[in-house]
C-alpha positions as a Markdown table, in Angstrom:
| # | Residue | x | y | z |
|---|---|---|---|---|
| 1 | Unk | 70.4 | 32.1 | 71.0 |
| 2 | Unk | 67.1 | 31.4 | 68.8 |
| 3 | Unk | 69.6 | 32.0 | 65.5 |
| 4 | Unk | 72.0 | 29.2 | 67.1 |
| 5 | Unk | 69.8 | 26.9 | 67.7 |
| 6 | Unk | 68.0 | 27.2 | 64.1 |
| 7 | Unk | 70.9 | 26.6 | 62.8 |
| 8 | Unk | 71.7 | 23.3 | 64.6 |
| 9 | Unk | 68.4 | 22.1 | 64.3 |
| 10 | Unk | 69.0 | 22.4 | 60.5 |
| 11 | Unk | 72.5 | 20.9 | 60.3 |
| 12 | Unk | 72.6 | 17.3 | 58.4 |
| 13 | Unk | 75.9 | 16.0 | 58.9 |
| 14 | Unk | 75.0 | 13.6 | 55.1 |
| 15 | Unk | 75.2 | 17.2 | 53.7 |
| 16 | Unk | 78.6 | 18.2 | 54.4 |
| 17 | Unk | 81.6 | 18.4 | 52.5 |
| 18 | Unk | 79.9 | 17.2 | 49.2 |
| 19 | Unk | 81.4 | 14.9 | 46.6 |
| 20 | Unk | 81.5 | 17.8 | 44.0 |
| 21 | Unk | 83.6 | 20.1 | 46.2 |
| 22 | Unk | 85.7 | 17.5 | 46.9 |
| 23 | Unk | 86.2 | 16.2 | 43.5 |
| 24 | Unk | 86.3 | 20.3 | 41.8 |
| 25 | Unk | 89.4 | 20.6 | 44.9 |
| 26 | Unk | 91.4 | 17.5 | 43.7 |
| 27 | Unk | 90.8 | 18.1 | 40.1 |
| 28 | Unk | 92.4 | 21.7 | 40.4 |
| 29 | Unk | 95.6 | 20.6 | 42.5 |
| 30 | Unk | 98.6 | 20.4 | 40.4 |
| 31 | Unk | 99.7 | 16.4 | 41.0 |
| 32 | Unk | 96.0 | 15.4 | 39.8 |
| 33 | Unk | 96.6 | 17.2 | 36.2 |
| 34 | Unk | 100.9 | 16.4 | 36.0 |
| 35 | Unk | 99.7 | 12.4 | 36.3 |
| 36 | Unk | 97.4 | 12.9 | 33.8 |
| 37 | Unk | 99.7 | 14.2 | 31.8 |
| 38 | Unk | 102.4 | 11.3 | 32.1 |
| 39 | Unk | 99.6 | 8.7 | 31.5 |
| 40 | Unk | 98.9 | 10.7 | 28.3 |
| 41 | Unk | 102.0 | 11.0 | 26.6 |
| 42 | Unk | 103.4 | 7.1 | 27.8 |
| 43 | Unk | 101.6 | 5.6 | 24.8 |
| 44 | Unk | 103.5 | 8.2 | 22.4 |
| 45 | Unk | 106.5 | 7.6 | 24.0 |
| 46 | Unk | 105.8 | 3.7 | 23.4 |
| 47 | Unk | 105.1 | 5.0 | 20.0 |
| 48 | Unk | 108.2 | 7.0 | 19.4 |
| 49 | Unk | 110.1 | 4.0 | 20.5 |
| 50 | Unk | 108.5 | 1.1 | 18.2 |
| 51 | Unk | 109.3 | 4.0 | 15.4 |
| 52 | Unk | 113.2 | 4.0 | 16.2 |
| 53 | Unk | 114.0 | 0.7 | 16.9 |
| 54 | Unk | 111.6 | -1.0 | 14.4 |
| 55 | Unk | 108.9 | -3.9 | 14.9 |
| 56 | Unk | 109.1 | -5.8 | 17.8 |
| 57 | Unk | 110.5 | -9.9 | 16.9 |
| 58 | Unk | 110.0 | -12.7 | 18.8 |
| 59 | Unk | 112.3 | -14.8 | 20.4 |
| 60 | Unk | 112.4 | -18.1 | 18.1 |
| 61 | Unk | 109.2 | -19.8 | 17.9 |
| 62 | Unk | 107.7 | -18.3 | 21.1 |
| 63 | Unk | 105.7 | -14.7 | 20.1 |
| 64 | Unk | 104.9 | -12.7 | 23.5 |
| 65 | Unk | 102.0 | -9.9 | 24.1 |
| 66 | Unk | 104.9 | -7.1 | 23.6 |
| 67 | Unk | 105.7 | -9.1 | 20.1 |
| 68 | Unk | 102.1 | -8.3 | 18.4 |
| 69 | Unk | 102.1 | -4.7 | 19.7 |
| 70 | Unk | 102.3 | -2.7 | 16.2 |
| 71 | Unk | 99.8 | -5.2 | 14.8 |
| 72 | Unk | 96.3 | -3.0 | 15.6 |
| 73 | Unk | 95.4 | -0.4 | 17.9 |
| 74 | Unk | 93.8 | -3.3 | 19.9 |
| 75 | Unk | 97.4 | -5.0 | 20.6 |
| 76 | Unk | 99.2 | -1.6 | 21.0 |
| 77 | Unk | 96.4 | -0.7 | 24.2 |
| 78 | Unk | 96.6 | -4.4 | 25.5 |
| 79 | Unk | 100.7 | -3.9 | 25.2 |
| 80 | Unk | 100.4 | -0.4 | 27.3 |
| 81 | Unk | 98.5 | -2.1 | 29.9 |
| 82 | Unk | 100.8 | -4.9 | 30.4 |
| 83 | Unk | 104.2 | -2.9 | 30.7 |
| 84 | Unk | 102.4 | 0.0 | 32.7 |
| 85 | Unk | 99.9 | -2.6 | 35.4 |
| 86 | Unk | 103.7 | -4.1 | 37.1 |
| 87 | Unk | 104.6 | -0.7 | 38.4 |
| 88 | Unk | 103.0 | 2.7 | 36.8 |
| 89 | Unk | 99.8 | 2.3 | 37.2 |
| 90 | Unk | 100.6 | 1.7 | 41.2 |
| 91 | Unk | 101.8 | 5.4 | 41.3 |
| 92 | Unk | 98.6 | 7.6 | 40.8 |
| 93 | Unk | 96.4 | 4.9 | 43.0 |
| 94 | Unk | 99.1 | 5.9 | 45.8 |
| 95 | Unk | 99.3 | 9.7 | 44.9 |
| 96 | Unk | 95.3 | 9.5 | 45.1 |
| 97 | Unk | 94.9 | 8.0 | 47.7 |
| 98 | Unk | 97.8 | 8.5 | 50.2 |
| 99 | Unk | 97.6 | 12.0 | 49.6 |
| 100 | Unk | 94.2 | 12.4 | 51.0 |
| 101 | Unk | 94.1 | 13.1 | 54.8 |
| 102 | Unk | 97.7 | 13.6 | 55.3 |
| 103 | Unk | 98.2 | 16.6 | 52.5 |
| 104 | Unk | 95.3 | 18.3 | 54.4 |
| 105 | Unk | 97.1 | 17.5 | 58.0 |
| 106 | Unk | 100.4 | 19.2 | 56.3 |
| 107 | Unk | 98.3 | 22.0 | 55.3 |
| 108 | Unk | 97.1 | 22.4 | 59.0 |
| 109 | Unk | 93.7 | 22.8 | 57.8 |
| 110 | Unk | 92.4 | 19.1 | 58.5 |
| 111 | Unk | 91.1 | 20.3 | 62.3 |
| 112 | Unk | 89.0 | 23.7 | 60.6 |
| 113 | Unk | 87.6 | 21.3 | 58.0 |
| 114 | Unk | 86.8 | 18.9 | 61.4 |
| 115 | Unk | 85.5 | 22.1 | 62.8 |
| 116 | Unk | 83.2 | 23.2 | 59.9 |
| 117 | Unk | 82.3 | 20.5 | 61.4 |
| 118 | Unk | 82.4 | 17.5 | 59.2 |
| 119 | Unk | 81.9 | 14.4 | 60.8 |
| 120 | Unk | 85.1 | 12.6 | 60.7 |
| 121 | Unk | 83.8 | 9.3 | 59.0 |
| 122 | Unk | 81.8 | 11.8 | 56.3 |
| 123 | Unk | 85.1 | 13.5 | 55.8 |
| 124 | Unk | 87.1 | 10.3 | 54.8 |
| 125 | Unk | 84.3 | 8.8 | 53.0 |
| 126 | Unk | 84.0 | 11.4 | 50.6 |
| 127 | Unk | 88.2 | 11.6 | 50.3 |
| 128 | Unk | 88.0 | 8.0 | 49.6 |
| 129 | Unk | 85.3 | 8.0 | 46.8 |
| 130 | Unk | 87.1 | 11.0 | 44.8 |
| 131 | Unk | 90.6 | 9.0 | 45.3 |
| 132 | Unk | 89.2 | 5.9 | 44.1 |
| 133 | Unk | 87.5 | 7.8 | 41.0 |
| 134 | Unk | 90.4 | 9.6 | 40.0 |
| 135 | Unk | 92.3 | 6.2 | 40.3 |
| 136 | Unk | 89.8 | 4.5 | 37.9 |
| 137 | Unk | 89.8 | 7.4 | 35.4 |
| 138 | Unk | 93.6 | 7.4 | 35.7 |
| 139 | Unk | 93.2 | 3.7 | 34.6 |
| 140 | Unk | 91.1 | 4.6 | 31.9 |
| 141 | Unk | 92.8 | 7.6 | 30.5 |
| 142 | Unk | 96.2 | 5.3 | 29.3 |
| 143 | Unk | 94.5 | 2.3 | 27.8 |
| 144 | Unk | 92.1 | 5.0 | 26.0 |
| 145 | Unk | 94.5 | 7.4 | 24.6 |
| 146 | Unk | 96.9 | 3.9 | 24.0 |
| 147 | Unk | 93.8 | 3.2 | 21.6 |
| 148 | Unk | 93.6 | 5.9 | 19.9 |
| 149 | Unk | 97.2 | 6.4 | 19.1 |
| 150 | Unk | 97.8 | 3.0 | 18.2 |
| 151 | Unk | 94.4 | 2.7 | 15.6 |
| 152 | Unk | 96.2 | 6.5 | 14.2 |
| 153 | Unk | 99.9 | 4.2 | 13.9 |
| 154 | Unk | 98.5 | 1.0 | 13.0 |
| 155 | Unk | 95.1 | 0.7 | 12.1 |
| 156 | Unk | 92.0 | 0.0 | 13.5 |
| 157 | Unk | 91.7 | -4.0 | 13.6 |
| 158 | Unk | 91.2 | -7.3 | 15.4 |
| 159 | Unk | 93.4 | -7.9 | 18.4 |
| 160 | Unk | 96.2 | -10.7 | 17.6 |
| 161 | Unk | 96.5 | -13.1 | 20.2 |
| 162 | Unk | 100.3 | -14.4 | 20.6 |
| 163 | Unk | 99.3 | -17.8 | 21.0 |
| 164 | Unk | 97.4 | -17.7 | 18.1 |
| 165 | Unk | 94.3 | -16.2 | 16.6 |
| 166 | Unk | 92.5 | -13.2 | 17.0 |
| 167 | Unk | 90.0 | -11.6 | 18.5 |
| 168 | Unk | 87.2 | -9.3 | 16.7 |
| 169 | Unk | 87.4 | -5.1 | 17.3 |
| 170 | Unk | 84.0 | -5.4 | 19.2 |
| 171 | Unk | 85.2 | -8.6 | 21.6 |
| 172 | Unk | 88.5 | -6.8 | 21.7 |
| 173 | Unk | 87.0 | -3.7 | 23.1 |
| 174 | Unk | 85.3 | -6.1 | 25.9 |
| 175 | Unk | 87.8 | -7.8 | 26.5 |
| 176 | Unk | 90.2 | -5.0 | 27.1 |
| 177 | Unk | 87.0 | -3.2 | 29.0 |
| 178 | Unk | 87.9 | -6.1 | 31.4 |
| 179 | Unk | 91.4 | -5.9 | 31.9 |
| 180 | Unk | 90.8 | -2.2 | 33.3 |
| 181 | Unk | 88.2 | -3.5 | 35.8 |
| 182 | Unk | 90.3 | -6.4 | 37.1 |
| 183 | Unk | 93.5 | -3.7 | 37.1 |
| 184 | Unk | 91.5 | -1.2 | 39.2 |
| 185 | Unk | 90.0 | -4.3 | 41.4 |
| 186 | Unk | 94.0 | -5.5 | 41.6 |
| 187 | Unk | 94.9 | -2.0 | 42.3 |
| 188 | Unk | 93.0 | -1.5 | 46.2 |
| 189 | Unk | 95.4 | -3.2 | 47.7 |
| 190 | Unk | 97.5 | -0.2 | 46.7 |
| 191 | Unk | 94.9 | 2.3 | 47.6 |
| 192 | Unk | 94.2 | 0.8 | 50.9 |
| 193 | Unk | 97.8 | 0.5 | 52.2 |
| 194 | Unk | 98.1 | 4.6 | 51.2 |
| 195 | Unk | 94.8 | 5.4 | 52.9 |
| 196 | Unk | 95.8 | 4.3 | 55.7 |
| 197 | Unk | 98.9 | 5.3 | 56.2 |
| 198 | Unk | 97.2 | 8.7 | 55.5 |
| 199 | Unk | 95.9 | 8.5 | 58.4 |
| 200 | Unk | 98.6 | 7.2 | 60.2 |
| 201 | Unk | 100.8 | 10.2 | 59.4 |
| 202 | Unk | 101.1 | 14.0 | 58.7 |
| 203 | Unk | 103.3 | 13.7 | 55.8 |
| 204 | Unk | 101.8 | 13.0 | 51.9 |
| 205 | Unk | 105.1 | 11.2 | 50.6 |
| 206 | Unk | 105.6 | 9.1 | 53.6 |
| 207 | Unk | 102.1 | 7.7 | 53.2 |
| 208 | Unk | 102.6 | 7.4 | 49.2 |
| 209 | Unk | 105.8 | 6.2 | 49.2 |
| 210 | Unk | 104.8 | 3.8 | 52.2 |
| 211 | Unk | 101.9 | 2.7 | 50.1 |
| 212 | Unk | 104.7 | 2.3 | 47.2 |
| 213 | Unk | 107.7 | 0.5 | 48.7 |
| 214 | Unk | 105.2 | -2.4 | 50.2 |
| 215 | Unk | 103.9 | -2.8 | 47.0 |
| 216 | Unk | 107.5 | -3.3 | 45.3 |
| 217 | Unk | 107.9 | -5.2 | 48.6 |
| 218 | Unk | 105.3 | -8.0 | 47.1 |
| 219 | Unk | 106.4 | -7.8 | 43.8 |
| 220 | Unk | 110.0 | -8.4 | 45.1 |
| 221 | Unk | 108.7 | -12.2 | 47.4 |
| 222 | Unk | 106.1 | -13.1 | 44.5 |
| 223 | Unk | 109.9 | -13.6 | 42.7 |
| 224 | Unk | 110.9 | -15.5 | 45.2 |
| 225 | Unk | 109.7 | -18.7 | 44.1 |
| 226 | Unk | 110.9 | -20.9 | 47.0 |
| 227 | Unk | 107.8 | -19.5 | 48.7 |
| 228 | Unk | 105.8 | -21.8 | 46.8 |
| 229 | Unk | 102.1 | -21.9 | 47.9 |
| 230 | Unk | 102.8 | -18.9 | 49.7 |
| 231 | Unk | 102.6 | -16.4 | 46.9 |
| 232 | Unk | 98.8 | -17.0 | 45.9 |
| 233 | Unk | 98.2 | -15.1 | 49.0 |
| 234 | Unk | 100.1 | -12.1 | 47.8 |
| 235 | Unk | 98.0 | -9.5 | 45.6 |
| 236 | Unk | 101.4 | -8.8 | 43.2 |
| 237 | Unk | 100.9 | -13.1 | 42.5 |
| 238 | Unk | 98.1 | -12.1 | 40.1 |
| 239 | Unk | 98.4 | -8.8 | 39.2 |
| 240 | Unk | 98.6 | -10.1 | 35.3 |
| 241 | Unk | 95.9 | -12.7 | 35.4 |
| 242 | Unk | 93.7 | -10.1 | 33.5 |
| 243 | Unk | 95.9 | -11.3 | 30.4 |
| 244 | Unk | 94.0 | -14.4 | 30.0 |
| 245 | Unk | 90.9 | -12.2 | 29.9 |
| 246 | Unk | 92.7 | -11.6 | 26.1 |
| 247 | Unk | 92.7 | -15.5 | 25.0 |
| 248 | Unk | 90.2 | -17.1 | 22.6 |
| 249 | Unk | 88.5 | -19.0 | 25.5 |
| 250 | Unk | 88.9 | -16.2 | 29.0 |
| 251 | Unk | 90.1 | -17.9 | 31.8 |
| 252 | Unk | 88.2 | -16.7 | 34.5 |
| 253 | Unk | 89.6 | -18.4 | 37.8 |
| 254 | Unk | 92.9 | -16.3 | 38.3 |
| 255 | Unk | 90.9 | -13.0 | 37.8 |
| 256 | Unk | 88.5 | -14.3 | 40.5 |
| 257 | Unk | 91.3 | -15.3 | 42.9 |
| 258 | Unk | 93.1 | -12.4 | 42.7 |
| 259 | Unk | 89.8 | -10.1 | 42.7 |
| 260 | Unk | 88.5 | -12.0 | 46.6 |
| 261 | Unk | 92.3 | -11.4 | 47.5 |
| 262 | Unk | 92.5 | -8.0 | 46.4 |
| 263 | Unk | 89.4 | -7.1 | 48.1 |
| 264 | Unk | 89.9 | -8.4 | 51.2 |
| 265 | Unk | 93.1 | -6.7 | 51.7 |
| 266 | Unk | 91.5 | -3.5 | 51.1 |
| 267 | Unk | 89.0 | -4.0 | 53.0 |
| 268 | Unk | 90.5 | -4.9 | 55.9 |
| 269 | Unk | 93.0 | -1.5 | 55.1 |
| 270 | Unk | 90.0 | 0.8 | 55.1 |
| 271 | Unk | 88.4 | -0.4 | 58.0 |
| 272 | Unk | 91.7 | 0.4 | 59.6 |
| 273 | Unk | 91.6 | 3.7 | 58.2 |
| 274 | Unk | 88.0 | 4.9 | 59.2 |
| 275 | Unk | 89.3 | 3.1 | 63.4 |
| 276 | Unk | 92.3 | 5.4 | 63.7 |
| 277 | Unk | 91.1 | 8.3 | 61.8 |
| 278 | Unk | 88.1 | 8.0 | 64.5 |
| 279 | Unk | 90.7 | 7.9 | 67.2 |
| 280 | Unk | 93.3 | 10.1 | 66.4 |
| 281 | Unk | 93.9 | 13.6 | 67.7 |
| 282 | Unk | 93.8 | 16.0 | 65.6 |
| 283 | Unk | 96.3 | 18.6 | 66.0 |
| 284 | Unk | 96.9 | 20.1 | 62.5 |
């Protein structure tokens, strides 16, 4: 009885299920290291495919982003961002982060970690953290290895804007440094709709794909353009404001919108999480 009691006298419920263990456990499942892969060979595919079909020309007088793309390593990252931000980089912030509580749930081993026991709002707090960090370095690792592969094509040099101009390698590195913050910010919407459908269900890919299919749901109405007004207040509406982060003069009020939209949303999704996680029985 005196051993029992020492021992609950000593337990701090701050102390369980550390970040570390967490992190070490995603890092080593197989999904975390095939994503990395795919983000780390897309920029030589992008390479491989400037190489066959030649420079990219623009359209009569207009010159687009994708048009400056072989002109520095600085345009071929900021052209990687912008045909990977519509759609890829929406798939490893849903793996991450649907595949949290509901992978564990599959596993049946979601009640013995409850058991251990880890308070449930310590559990999901450290699940979201890791999912969140791998999400940023996932958003990292393109526009990095993008970089580096386009300064080894191209050269190292200023970034070209298409309206005119350019940019400066040290402002280009900012600027680009930005982009990936506002992406990530952009990106919680994503990562709240999967967490809590993680909790919601026992099964990974319905919670990823859940998180997935609403996502192409908003991309699909911000097309719509008879919604007028109606599509500031979707998160897909300004998913590429972080381009004008990559003009002469930034422009800094679509970035801020869609950032206090983006937010909120998530927000709202992961305080919906943490109330039916708290709920919910746990059976598996």
């Amino acid at each position: 009885m005196s051993t029992l009691t020492e021992v609950a006298s000593g337990y701090q419920a701050g102390r369980t299920l550390p970040l570390r263990v967490e992190l070490v456990r995603q890092l080593g499942r197989r999904r975390t290291l095939v994503m990395g892969a795919v983000l780390a060979v897309l920029p030589f595919v992008l390479l491989i495919a400037f190489a066959v079909g030649g420079d990219p020309d623009g359209r009569g007088d207009r010159v687009t982003l994708m048009d400056t793309a072989t002109a520095s390593g600085a345009n071929f990252a900021a052209v990687t961002l912008f045909v990977s931000a519509g759609f890829l980089l929406v798939i490893p912030v849903a793996l991450f982060c649907g595949d949290t509580v509901a992978s564990e749930a599959s596993w049946s081993s979601l009640r013995y970690l409850l058991a251990a026991p880890v308070p449930r709002a310590r559990l999901l707090w450290s699940k979201l953290v890791v999912a969140l960090g791998l999400s940023l370095a996932a958003m990292v690792l393109l526009p990095l290895v993008a970089l580096a592969a386009g300064t080894a094509a191209y050269g190292w040099g200023p970034l070209r804007i298409p309206t005119g101009g350019a940019l400066d390698t040290g402002t280009a590195a900012q600027r680009l440094l930005v982009a990936v913050a506002y992406l990530f910010v952009s990106q919680l919407v994503t990562a709240g709709l999967a967490f809590w459908l993680s909790t919601v269900t026992d099964a990974p890919l319905g919670a990823v794909g859940g998180a997935v299919g609403l996502t192409i749901v908003g991309n699909v109405l911000d097309a719509v353009t008879a919604l007028g007004h109606w599509r500031d207040f979707l998160p897909a509406h300004w998913q590429f404001a972080w381009a004008d982060a990559v003009q002469p003069t930034p422009e800094w009020s679509g970035m801020i919108q869609g950032a206090a939209l983006s937010v909120t949303y998530a927000l709202v999704l992961f305080a919906l999480a943490f109330r039916n996680f708290s709920r919910k029985d746990v059976v598996s």
